[in-house]
N, C-alpha and C positions, 0 to 999 in steps of 0.2 A: 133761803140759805139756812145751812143748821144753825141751832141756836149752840150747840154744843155744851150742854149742860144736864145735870141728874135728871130733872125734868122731860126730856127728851125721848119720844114716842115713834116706836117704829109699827109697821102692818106685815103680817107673812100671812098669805093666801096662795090657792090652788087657783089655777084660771085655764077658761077658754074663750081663743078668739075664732070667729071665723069672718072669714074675708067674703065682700061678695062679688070677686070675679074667679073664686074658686079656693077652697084648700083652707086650711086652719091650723092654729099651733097651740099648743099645749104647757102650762108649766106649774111645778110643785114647788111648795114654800117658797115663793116667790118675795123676796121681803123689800120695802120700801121707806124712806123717812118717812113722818109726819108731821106736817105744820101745828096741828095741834092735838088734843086727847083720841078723837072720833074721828070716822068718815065713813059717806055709806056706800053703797056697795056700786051705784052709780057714779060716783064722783071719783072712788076710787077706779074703776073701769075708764075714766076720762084722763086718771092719773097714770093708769099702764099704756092707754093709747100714745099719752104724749111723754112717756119715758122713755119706751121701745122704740117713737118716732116710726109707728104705722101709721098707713093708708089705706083707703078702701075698707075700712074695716067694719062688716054686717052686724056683727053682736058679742060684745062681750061676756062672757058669764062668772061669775065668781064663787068662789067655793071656799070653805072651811077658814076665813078669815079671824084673824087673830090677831090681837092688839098690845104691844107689852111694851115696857121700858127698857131703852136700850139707846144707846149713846148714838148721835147721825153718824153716819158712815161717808159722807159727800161733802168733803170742805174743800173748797178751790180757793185759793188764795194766789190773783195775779199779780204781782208787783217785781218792785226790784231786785228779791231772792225770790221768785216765783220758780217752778220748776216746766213752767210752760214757756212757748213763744209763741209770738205774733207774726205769721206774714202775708205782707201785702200782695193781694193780689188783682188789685183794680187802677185806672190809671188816675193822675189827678185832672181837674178840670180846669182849663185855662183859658184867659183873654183869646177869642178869637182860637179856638181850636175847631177845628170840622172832624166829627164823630162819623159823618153819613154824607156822601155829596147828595147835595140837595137839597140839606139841612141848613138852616142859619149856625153861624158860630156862635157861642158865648159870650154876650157885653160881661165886662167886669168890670167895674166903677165904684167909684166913690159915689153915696147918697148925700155924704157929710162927713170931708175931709177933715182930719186931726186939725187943721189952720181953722176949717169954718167953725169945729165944735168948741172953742177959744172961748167964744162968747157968752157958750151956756154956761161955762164951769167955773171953776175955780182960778187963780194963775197957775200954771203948770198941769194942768188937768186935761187932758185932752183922749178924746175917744174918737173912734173913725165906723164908722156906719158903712155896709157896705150896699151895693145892690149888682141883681145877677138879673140880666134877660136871656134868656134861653127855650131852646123848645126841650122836651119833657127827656128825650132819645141824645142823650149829651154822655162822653164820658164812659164809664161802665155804669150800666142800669140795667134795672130788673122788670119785666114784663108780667103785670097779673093779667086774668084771665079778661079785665077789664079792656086790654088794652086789643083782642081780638071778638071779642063779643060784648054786644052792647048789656046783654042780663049777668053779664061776668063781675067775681069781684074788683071793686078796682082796690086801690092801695090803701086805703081807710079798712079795707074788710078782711084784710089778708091776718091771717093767727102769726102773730111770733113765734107758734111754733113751726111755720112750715119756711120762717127765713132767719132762723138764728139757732145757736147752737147744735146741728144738724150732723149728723155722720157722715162725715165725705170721704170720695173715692175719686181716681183720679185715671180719667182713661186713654194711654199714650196715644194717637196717630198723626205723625208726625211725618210721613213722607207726602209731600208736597206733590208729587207726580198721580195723585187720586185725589182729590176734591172731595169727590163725594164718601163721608161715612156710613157704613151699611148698618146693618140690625152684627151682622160679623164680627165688628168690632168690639162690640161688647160680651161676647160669647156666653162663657156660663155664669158672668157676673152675678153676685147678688145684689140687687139697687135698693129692695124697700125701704120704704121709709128715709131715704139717702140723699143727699146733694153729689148727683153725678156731674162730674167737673171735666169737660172733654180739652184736653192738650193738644194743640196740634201744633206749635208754635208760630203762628201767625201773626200774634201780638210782635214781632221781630220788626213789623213794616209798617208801625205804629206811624202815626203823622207824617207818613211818605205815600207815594203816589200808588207804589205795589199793594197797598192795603186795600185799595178798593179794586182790585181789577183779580179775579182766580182765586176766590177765599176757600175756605173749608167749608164745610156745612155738612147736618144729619140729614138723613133720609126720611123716608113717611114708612120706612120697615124698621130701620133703629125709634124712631118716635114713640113709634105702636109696641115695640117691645118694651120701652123705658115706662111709657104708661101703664100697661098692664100688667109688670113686674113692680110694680109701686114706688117708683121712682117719685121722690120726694122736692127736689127742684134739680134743673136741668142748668150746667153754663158753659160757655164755648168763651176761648180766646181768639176769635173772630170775626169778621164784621158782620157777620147774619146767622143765624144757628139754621137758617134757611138757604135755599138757593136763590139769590133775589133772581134769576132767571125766570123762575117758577110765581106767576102770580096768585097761585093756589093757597102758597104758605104751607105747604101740609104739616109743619115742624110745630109751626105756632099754634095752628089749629086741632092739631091733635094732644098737646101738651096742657096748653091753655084750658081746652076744654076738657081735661082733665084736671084742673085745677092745679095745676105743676108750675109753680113761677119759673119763669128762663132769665138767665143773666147773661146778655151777650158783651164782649169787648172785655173780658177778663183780660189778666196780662200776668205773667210769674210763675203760670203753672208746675213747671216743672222745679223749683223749690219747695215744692208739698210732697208731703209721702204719698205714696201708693192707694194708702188706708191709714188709719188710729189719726185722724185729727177731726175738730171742727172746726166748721166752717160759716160763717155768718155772712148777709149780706142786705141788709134790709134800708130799705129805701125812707121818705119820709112819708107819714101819715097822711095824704091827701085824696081828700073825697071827689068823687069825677073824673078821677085821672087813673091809666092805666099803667106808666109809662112812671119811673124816675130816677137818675144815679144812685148809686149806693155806693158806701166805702168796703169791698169785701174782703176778707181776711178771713186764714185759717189760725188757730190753734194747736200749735203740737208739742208734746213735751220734750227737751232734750233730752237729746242721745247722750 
């Protein structure tokens, strides 16, 4: 975060990226904050990657860099006169909720109820411990590539940059009478670097019986375009971003191994703009595991 003060350093540079599934982009005085006096031309190249929020990208190159004093330009300030919003767009996890038939529900329990913590404290002191048994696929959660291939990252390995703060977009299909989404539906979108957020409203049949039985799902021709256009993570308000028909997965396997996290069982979609928000949704830190809820939420300024 800027420090916002006299001290404060910014970088203007030329640059080139080039991608390597094709194509490259260009740009002049490019200017950036700086955390401190210096950076090299490397780190700074780490710093355009993950500002622009690309992917796939074969080589940086940097040019006519240049170092001065200039007051940061990027202060966010969330709070109570914040000029952003928050909205939810994941469900919450309950006692005995079925996320997947076939899946166990959620225990939720006391480990060490406010009456048994009595004894450790003070008088009037009580704290309440909780514990959760669950399997990994509860809830809305996000799938790393761990969770389809065994040499895949799993959740310990994944970058904050590729599940927080991210540029989202938000793609309508919502007529119920096609199941399947094609590569079509996203037509001449631009995804790089993006969290593509697909709508269909499905989330409607949330903990009713219609939720599992005619979902929505993407194709293995929309997969392949969101991959190779650098789609940055993939979410669906649905029960499978797949067709659980299909024992292939090609959704998951083409994404995943792409290293594209998927977040399935969103819910609210259609509260989010279009474009101009972000969008977060990162899971907990755990190593071995491919598979875990997240709370996701976008960010948008009001209107």
């Amino acid at each position: 975060m800027s420090t916002n003060n006299s001290t404060d350093k910014r970088v203007k540079f030329d640059f080139e990226v080039d991608f390597s599934n094709g194509g490259g982009m260009q740009g002049q005085d490019f200017r950036l904050d700086l955390a401190g006096d210096d950076i090299s031309d490397a780190a700074l190249a780490q710093y355009l990657v993950a500002d622009l929020r690309l992917s796939m990208v074969k080589e940086v190159k940097i040019f006519r860099k240049e170092i001065f004093a200039e007051k940061h330009k990027r202060v966010k300030i969330i709070g109570e006169n914040s000029p952003y919003r928050f909205i939810e767009v994941s469900h919450a996890v309950e006692h005995g909720m079925i996320t997947y038939k076939g899946l166990p529900a959620p225990i939720i329990c006391d480990y060490m109820s406010r009456e048994q913590s009595g004894s450790h404290y003070a008088e009037g002191t009580e704290f309440q411990i909780g514990k959760i048994e669950m399997v990994a696929n509860t809830g809305t959660y996000l799938d790393s590539p761990f969770h389809r291939y065994a040499n895949g990252k799993d959740l310990s390995e994944l970058p904050l940059s590729s599940l927080a703060d991210l540029d989202g977009v938000v793609v309508h299909v919502i007529d119920a009478s096609k199941r399947a989404i094609t590569r079509a539906a996203f037509g001449n979108l631009n995804v790089r670097g993006k969290a593509v957020l697909v709508h269909t409203g499905w989330d409607a049949h949330w903990r009713t019986e219609q939720y599992f039985e005619g979902h929505r799902f993407l194709t293995a021709d929309a997969a392949k375009f969101l991959a190779d256009a650098g789609a940055a993570l993939v979410g669906i308000d649905s029960l499978n971003i797949d067709d659980t028909d299909d024992g292939h997965r090609p959704v998951h396997t083409t994404l995943l191994g792409a290293d594209i996290p998927i977040v399935e069982h969103l819910c609210g979609l259609a509260q989010l703009p279009d474009t101009g928000f972000r969008f977060f949704a990162a899971p907990v830190k755990v190593k071995g595991c491919g598979t875990f809820p997240v709370r996701a939420f976008g960010i948008t300024e009001h209107l």
